[in-house]
N, C-alpha and C positions, 0 to 999 in steps of 0.2 A: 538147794536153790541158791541161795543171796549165799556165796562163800559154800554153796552144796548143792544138794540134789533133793528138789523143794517135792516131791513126790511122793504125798503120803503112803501110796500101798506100798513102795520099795521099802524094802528091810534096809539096815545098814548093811555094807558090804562088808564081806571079811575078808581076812588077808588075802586068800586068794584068788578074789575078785580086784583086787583094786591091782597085784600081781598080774593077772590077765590082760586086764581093761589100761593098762599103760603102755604106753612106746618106750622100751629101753627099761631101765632099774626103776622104779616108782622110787622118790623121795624119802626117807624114814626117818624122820622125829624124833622118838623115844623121848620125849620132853614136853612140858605146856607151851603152848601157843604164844606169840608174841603180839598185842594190840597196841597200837597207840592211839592218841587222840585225834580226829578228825582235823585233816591237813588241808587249808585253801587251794592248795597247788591239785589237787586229784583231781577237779576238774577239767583244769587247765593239762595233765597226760593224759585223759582220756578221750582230750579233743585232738591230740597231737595223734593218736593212735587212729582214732575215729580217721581222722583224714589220707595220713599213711594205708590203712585197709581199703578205703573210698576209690584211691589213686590207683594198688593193687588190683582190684576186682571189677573197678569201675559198677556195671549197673545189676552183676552178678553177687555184689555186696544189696541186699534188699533192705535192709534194717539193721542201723548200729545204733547202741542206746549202753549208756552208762549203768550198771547193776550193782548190785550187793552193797557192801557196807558203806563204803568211800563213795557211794552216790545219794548217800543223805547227810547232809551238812547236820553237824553236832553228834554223830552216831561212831563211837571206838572202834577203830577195825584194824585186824591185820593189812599191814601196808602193801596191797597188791590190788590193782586194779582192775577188778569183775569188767569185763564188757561182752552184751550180747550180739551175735551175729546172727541173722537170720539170711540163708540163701534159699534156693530153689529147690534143693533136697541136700539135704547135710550127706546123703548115704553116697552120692554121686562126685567122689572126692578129685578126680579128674578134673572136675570140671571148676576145683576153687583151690584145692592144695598149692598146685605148683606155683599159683599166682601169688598166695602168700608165702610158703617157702621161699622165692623170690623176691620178696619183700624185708627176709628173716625171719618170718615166725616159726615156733618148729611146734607139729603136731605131736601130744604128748597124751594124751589120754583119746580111748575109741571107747565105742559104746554101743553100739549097734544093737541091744536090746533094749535099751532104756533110751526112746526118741532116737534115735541115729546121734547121742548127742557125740561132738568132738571137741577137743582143749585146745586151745596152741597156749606155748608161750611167748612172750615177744621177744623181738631181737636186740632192745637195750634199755624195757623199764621193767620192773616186774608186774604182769598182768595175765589174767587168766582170762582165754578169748573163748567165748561159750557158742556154741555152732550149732542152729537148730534149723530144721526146715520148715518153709512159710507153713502155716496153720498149727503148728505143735501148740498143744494145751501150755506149755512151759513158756512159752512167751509170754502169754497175758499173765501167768502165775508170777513170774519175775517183777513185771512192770504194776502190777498190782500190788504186789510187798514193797515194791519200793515208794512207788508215791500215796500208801496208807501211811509206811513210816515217817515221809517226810512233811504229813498234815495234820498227824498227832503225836506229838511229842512223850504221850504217855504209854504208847504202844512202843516207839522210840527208846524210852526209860527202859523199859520191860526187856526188850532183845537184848540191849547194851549192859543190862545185871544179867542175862541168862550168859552175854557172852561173855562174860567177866569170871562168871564163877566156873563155867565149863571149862576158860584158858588157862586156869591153874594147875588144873589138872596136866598128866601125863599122857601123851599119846604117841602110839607107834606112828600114824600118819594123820597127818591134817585132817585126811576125806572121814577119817573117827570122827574127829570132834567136830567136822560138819556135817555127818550125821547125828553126831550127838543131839546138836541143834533144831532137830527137825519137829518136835515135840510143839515149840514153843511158834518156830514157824507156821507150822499147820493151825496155830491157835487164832495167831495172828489175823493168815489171809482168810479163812473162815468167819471171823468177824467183819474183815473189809469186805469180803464177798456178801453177807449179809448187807451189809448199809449198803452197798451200791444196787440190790437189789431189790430194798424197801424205798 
């Protein structure tokens, strides 16, 4: 989910899913993760991005919203910009690819058993463009991790030690240590899903 794939029943992927599931070579690591500290600027390129996509797709962009780490103020993150896109069916790539490849995004990860989800990257900030079709459970799961983290600062604490002690470690590919993560995330929105439900 938030920097992974927030889906409790999926397993982590292994090599030769994350192999399959990308466009061209997948990225390889083999080293700890890189976080910094929470940058004023991230919201200010995910509004520039947000509007760049808007112009692209115009009304076939249904939903853009700022995600993962770098969309909660005071929360350590790798520096790359989560945003979600919600279209009309993420499976139906005709009908939104070209318009952001025309924009410069390049699609970079497919997924077609896990929600139709798809990645791009962008054409000159680093950010991870999350592609899901209107009603996917993973929308409200995103949007619900994000603003529990950003209304208690001690759930907030928690992720930012899980993700501290996990980045030290070594990893063949990032999509490791953001499954690694999934643990502590599932802990999370199971809590926020509780109180919103009481």
């Amino acid at each position: 989910m938030p920097d992974g794939r927030p889906d409790s029943s999926q397993q982590p992927l292994t090599d030769e899913q994350i192999i399959q599931n990308t466009i061209g070579k997948p990225d390889v690591l083999n080293g700890p993760i890189t976080l910094v500290e929470y940058d004023q600027a991230w919201p200010e390129h995910f509004a520039r991005e947000a509007r760049r996509m808007s112009e692209a797709l115009g009304p076939r962009a249904v939903r853009i919203e700022h995600i993962g780490s770098t969309s909660v103020p005071g929360l350590v993150a790798k520096p790359i910009i989560d945003i979600l896109l919600v279209v009309a069916d993420s499976a139906d790539e005709p009908s939104y690819v070209p318009a952001l490849e025309g924009a410069g995004y390049v699609l970079r990860i497919r997924e077609p058993d896990w929600h139709q989800h798809r990645l791009f990257k962008g054409p000159d900030t680093n950010i991870n463009m999350h592609v899901y079709t209107v009603g996917s459970v993973e929308i409200e799961r995103y949007l619900i991790f994000r603003d529990w983290l950003r209304d208690h600062p001690a759930e907030r604490d928690l992720y930012a030690h899980t993700k501290r002690d996990l980045a030290q470690r070594e990893w063949r590919y990032v999509q490791n240590y953001a499954d690694a993560k999934s643990e502590v995330v599932e802990e999370i929105i199971a809590r926020a899903l509780a109180a919103l439900r009481s």
